[in-house]
C-alpha positions as CSV (number, residue, x, y, z in Angstrom):
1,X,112.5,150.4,89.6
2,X,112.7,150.1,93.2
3,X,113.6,153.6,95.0
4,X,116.7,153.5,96.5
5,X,116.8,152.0,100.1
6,X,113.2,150.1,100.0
7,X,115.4,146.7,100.2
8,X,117.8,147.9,102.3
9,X,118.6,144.9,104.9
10,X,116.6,142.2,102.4
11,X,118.0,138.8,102.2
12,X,117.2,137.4,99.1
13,X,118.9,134.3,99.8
14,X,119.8,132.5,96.7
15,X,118.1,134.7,94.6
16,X,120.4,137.5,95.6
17,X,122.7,137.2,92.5
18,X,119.7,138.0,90.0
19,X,118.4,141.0,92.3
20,X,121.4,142.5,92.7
21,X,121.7,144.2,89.1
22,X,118.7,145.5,89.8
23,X,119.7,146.8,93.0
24,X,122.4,148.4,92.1
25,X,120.9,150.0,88.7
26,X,118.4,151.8,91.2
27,X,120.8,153.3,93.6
28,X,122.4,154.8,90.2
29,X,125.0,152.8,90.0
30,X,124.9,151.5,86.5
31,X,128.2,150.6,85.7
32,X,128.5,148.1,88.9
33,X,124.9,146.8,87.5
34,X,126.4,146.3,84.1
35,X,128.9,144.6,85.8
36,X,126.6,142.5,87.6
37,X,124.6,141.6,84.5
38,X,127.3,140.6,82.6
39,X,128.0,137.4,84.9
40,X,124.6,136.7,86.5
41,X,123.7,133.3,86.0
42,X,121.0,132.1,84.4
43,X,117.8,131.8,86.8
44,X,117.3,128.4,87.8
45,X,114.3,126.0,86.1
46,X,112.0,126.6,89.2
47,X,108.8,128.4,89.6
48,X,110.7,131.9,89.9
49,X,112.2,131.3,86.4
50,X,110.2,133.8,84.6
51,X,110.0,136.4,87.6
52,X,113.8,136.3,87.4
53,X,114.1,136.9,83.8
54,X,111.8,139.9,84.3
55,X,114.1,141.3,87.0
56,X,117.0,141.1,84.8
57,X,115.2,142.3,81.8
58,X,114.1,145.4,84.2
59,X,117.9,145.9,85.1
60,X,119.4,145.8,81.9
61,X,116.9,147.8,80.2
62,X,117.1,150.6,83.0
63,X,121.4,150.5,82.5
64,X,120.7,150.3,78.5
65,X,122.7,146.6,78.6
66,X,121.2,145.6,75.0
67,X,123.5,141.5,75.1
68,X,121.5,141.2,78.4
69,X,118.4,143.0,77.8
70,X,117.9,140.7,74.4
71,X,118.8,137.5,76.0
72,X,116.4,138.2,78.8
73,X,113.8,138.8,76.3
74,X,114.0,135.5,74.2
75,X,114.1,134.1,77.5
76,X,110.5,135.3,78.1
77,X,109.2,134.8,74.9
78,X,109.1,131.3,75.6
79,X,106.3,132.1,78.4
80,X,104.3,134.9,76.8
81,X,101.1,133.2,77.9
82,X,102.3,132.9,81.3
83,X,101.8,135.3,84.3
84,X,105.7,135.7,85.6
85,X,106.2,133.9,88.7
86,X,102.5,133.1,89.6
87,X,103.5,129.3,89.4
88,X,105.1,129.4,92.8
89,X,101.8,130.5,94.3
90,X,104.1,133.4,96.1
91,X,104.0,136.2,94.0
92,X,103.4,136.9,90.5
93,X,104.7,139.7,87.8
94,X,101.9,140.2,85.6
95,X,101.4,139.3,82.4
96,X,104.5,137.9,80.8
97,X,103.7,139.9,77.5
98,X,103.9,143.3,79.4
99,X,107.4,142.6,80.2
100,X,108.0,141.6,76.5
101,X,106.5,144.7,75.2
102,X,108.5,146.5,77.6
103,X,111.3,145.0,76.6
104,X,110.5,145.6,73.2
105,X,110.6,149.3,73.9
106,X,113.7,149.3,75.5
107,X,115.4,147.5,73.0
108,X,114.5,150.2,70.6
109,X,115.1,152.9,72.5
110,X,118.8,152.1,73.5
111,X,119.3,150.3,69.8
112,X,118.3,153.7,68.3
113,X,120.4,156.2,70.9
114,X,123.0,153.8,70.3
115,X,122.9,152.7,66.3
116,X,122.9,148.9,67.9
């Protein structure tokens, strides 16, 4: 998670609605961030797609939002051989399958605390 105020200022242009969970889960405000998570769109078939999807798996697991967490997960699945983002040549996530098994993790962690 980022620490609260390293993007302060940041423009994310139009990928601000898909940062913006995430955002707002690391200034500790996790009910605006479930908020925000519960109508972000779906990332956009670009380059980005799969560096999105980890940004919104990375939000929902920090805020324990399981429908968006899980969605965000499949999502990836269908990239697990892929490094997240590195397509656009401008930055690049790592390994889809560490996000997956992160993911994973989370999924059980809230499912158990929760009895999801």
């Amino acid at each position: 998670m980022p620490r609260p105020g390293d993007f302060d200022g940041l423009d994310a242009g139009p990928y601000q609605p898909w940062l913006d969970p995430l955002l707002l889960a690391a200034s500790g405000d996790s009910e605006q961030a479930r908020q925000a998570l519960s109508t972000v769109p779906r990332p956009p078939h670009d380059l980005v797609q799969e560096a999105l999807w980890c940004v919104i798996a990375r939000a929902a697991a920090s805020v324990g939002h399981l429908p968006v967490l899980r969605r965000a997960r499949d999502e990836l699945a269908r990239a697990a051989a892929e490094y997240a983002g590195a397509g656009s040549g401008l930055v690049s996530f790592g390994p889809v399958t560490h996000h997956l098994a992160a993911a994973d993790a989370a999924i059980e962690a809230h499912a158990s605390a929760t009895g999801q």
